[in-house]
C-alpha positions in Angstrom: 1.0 132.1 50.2 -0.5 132.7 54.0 2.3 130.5 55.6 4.9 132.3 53.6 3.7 136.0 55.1 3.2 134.1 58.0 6.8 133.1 58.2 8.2 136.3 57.2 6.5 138.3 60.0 7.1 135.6 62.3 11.1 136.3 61.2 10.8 140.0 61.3 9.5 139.8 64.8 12.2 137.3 65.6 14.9 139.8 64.5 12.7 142.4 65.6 12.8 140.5 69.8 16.7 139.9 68.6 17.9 143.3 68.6 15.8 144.7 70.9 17.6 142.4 73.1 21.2 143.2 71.8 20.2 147.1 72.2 19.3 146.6 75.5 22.3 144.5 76.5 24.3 147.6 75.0 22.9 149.9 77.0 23.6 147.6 80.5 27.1 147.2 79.5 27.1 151.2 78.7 25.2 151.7 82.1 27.4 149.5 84.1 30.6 151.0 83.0 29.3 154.7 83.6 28.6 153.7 87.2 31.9 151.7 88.0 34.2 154.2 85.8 33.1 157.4 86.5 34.3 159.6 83.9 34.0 163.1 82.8 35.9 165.7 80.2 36.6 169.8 81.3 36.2 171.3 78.5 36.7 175.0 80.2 39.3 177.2 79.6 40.7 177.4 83.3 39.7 173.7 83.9 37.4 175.0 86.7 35.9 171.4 87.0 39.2 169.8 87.2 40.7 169.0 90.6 44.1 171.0 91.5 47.2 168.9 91.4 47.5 169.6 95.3 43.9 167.5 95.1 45.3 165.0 93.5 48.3 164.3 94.6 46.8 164.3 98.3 44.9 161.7 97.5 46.9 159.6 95.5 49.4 159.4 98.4 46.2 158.7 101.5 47.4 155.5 103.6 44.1 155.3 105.2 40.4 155.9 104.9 38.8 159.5 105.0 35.4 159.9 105.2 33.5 163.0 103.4 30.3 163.8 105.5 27.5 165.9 103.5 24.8 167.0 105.9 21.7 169.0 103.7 18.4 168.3 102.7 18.5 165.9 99.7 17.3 169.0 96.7 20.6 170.1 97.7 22.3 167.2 97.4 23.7 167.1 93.7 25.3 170.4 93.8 27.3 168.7 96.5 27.9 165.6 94.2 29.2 167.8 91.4 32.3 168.5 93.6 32.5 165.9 96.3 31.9 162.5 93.7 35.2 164.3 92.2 37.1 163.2 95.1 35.3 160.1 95.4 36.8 158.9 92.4 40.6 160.1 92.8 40.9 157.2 95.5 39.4 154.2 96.8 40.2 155.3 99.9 38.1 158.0 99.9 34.3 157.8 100.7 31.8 160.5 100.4 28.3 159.9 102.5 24.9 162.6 101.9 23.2 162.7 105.1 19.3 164.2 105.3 20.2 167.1 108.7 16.1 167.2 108.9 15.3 163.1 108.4 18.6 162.1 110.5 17.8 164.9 113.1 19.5 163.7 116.3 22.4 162.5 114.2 23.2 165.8 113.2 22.9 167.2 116.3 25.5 164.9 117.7 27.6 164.8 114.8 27.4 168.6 115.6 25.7 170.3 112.4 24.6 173.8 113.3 23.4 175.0 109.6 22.5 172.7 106.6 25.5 172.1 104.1 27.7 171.4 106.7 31.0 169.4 105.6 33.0 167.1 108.0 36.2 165.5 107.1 37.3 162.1 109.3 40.4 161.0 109.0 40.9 158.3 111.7 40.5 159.8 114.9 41.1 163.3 113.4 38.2 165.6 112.7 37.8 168.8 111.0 34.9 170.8 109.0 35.2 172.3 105.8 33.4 176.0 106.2 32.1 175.9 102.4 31.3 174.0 99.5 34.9 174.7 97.5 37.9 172.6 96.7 39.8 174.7 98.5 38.2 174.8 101.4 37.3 171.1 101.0 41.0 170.0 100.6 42.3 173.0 102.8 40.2 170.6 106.0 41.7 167.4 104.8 45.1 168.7 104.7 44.4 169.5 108.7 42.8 166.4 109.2 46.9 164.8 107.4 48.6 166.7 109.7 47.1 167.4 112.6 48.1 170.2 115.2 48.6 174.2 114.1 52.0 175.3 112.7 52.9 179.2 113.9 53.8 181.5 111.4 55.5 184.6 113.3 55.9 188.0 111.4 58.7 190.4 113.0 57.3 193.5 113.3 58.1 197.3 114.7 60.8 198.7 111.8 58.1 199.4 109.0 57.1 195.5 107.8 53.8 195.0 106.0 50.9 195.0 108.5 49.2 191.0 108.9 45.5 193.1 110.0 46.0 195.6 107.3 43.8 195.4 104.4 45.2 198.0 102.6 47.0 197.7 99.4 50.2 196.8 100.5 48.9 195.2 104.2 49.5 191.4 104.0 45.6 190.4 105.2 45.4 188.7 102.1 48.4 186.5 103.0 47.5 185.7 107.0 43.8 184.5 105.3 45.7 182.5 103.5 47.8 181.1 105.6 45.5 180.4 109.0 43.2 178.5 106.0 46.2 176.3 104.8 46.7 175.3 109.1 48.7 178.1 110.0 48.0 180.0 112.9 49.7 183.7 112.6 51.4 186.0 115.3 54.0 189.3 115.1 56.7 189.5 117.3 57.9 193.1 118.8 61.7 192.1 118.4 62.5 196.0 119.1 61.3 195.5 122.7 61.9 192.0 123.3 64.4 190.7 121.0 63.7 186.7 121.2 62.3 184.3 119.3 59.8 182.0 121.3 60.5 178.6 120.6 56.6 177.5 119.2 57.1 179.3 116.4 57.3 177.2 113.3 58.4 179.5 110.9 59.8 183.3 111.2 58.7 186.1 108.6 60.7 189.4 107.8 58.7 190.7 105.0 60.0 194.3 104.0 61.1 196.1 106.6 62.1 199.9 106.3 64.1 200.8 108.8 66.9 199.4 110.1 66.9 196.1 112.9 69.1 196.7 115.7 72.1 194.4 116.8 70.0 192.5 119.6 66.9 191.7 116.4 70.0 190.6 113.7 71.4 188.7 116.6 68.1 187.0 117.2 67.7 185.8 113.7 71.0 184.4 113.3 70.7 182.3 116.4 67.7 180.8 115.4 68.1 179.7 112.2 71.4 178.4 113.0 70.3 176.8 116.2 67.4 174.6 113.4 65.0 177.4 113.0 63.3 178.0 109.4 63.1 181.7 108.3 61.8 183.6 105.3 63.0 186.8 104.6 61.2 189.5 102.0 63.9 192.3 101.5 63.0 195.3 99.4 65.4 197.5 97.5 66.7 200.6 99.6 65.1 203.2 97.4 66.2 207.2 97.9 63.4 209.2 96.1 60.5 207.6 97.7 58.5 209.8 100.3 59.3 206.9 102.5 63.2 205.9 101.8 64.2 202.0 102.8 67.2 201.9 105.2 70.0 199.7 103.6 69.7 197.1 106.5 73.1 196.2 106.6 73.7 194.1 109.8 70.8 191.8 108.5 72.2 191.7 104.9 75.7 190.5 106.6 74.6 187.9 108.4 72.6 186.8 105.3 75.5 187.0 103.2 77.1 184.7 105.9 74.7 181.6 104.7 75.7 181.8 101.0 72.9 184.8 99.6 73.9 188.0 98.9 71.1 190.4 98.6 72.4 192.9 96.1 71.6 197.0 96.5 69.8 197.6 93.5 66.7 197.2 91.2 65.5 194.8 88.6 63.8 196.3 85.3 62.2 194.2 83.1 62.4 195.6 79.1 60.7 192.7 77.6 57.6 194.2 77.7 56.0 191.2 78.9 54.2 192.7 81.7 52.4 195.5 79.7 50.0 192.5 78.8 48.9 192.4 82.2 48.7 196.4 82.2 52.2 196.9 84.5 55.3 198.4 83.5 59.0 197.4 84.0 59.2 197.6 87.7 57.5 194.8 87.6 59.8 191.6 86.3 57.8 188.6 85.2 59.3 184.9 86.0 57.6 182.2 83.7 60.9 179.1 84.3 62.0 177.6 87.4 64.8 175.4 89.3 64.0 172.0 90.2 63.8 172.9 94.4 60.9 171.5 96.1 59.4 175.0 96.1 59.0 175.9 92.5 59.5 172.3 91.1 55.5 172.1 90.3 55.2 175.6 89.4 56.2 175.0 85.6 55.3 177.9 83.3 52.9 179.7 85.9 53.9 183.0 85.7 54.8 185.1 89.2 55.7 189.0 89.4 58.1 190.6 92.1 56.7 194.4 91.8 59.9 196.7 92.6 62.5 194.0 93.4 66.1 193.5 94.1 68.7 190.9 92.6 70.1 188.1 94.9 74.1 186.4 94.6 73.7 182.5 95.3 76.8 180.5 96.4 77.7 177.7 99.1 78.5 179.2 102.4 80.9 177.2 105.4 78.0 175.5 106.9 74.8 176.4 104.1 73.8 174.9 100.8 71.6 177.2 99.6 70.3 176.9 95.9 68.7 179.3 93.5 64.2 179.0 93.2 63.3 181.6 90.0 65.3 184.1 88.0 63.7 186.8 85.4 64.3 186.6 82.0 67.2 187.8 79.5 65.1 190.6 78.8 65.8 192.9 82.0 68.6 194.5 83.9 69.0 195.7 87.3 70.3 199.3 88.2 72.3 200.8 91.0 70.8 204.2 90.3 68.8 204.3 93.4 68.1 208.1 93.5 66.1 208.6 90.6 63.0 207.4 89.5 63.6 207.4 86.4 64.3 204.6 84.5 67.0 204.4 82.0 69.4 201.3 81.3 73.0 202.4 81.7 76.2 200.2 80.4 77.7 199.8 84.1 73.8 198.1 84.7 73.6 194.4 85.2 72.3 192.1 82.9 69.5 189.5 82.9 68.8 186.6 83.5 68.8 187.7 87.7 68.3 185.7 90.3 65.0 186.9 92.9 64.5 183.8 95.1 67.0 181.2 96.8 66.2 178.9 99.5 69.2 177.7 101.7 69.6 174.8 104.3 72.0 176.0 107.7 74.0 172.5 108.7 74.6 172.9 112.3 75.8 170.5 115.0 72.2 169.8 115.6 68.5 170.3 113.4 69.2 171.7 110.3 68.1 175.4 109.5 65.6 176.4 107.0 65.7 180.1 105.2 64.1 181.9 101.8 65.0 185.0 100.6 62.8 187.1 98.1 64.2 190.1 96.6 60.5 191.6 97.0 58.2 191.9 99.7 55.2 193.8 97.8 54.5 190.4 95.9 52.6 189.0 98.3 51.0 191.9 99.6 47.1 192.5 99.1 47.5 194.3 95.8 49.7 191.4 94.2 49.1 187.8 96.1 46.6 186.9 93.6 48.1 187.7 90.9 48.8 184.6 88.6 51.6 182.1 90.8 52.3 184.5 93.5 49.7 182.7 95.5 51.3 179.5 95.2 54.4 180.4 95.4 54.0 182.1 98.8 52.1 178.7 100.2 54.9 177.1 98.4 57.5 178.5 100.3 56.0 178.1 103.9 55.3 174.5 103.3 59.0 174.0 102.8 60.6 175.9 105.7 57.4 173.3 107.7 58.7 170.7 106.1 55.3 169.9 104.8 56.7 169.4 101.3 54.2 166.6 100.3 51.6 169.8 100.5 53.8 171.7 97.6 51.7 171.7 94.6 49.1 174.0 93.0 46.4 174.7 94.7 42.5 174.7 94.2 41.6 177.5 91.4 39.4 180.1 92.5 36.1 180.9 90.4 36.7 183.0 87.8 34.9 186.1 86.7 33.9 185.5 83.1 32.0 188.5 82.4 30.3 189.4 78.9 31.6 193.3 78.4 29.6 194.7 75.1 29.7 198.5 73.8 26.7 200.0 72.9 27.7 199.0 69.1 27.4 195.3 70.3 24.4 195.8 72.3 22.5 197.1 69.6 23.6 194.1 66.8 22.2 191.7 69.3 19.4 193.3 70.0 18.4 193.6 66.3 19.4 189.7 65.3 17.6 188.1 68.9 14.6 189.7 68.6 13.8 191.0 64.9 16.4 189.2 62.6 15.9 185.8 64.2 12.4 185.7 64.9 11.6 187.2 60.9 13.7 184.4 59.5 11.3 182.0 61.1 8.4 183.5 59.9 9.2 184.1 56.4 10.4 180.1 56.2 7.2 179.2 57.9 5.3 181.8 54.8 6.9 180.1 52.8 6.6 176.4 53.3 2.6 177.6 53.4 2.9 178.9 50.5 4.5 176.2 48.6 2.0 173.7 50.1 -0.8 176.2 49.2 
């Protein structure tokens, strides 16, 4: 009878030693895999722990190493590994180092760290910092450190075009930020005293002028795109019953019109009532579908607005092939009544679906020209660049007329304010279930589990 418990123990501890064994070799196999496949779900409703496509697609298409730098002390490290090990595992190319700035003292000074959390991108014998801890600033550097050298984005200026310094609501502050961080460096040009376009600048901007450009500034524009310059041009409709009326522009409008675009004198309304979830009205058409050009290809259903814009024509010219980017939906019309603010559709009115954006290639005898025109200039203007697409949309279009159309994508999301906004109603029911409700369920269950074990 001893022997017999003796055996059975001796076989429970047996099988006991057994799948302790097989647990722990589970949990090695679980361990090991977790540390070569790094893997993680975003559950969040704006995928704010998801790299951008731009991210991704950046470092899908690296072709050789790029180091990420991390100089802090080490408590700070793992906020930095919550974003950084994200990049780490998009590419094997990609390698992300934490340096200790107080242990490794001398190597931060000559790596040049001047406050802790400083980020360095290296990218063979190109260098660049990132100035925070964000995706975008993060993949903003590594885009500099791809391609290398600044790219000039000039702004004509002097007939009533948005302001780059201004921050008011319709300066375009917002847009030379965004810009000079995407390696752009910005500059106006005063074409009204010297009408010529120096030949470092990389792209040229008309966005919205009022008044009218003289002969010598139209002149100007045409010769450069058509001797391989790339050109974007914001055109506003030539309202009559604003304080400030908008000259019709026509010398510029002709030579546009000459490239295959025809920037029609009037003004889209959208009836949809689309944008009224957003709090806008119909000045404001919505575009939510897309051509297949490099510059809205990615953009899918992100939605963009054109606030008080203007329909375009699209067709072939002698020497252009100029294609259309976004149209509005079925749901709006544009009207020729320029002279009244009030909005009322009439049957001589135009029909939806209109055309807002086209993007056109000038084939000269030499480098080809690049041009964009936007029937709206107040889209990207302080009050309106971040408003769903416009943002990308705007980067979008600057990257093409660079030729930098491996950078077309959309970019890194900004953080997004999720605040809890409660009436007093609200305020009061959670006040009464946290701290009485709750707290007098738990002690009549504890009464009466006393009670029943009285």
């Amino acid at each position: 009878m001893a022997a017999a418990n003796s055996n059975r123990r001796a076989s429970a501890l047996s099988q006991g030693l057994l799948y302790t064994v097989i647990v722990i070799a589970i949990l090695a196999m679980i361990n090991f895999f977790a540390n070569r496949y790094n893997k993680s779900f975003d559950s969040t409703s704006n995928k704010k722990f998801t790299l951008s496509d731009q991210t991704i697609k950046i470092a899908k298409n690296l072709q050789q190493p790029l180091t990420i730098t991390y100089w802090d002390q080490p408590t700070k490290f793992k906020a930095a590994q919550d974003l950084l090990d994200r990049y780490k595992n998009l590419s094997t190319k990609i390698d992300v180092q934490y340096m200790d700035a107080d242990k490794k003292r001398t190597q931060a000074i000559a790596a040049g760290v001047k406050t802790l959390g400083t980020i360095f991108i290296d990218l063979g014998t190109k260098h660049q910092e990132a100035k925070t801890l964000t995706e975008e600033e993060v993949t903003g550097a590594i885009v500099r450190s791809l391609k290398g050298g600044d790219r000039l984005a000039c702004f004509v200026l002097g007939s009533g075009e948005h302001s780059l310094d201004s921050t008011e609501r319709s300066g375009f502050s917002g847009a030379k930020d965004l810009l000079e961080k995407n390696n752009y460096k910005t500059q106006t040009l005063k074409m009204l005293e010297k009408p010529v376009i120096p030949k470092e600048c990389t792209i040229v901007g008309v966005a919205g002028p009022k008044r009218d450009y003289i002969q010598p500034e139209v002149d100007a524009l045409k010769a450069y795109v058509e001797g391989g310059g790339h050109a974007v041009f914001f055109l506003d409709p030539p309202l009559k019953f604003a304080k400030e009326e908008i000259d019709d522009n026509a010398a510029l409008l002709g030579v546009i019109a000459s490239w295959g675009v025809t920037v029609e004198k009037d003004l889209v309304l959208d009836t949809s009532g689309v944008g009224q979830i957003f709090g806008l009205g119909p000045e404001f058409p919505l575009v939510t579908s897309y051509e297949s050009h490099p510059i809205v290809s990615t953009m899918k259903e992100t939605p963009t607005g054109f606030p008080i814009a203007r329909s375009l024509a699209v067709k072939n010219g002698d020497h252009t092939t100029v294609e259309k980017l976004f149209s509005t939906t079925d749901n709006s019309f544009a009207t020729v009544n320029l002279a009244s603010s009030e909005i009322k559709q009439s049957a001589g009115d135009k029909k939806g679906p209109l055309v807002l954006g086209a993007a056109g290639t000038y084939n000269g005898t030499g480098e080809k020209g690049r041009f964009v025109v936007v029937g709206s200039s107040n889209w990207c203007s302080n009050s309106f660049l971040r408003f769903n697409g416009n943002r990308d949309l705007f980067l979008n279009i600057f990257n093409w007329l660079s030729s930098d159309e491996d950078l077309i994508s959309i970019r890194p999301k900004e953080p997004e304010d999720r605040r809890l906004n409660m009436n007093a109603r609200q305020v009061t029911m959670v006040f009464y279930a946290a701290v009485i409700m709750i707290p007098l369920f738990i002690i009549l269950a504890g009464v009466s589990v006393w009670w029943k074990r009285r």
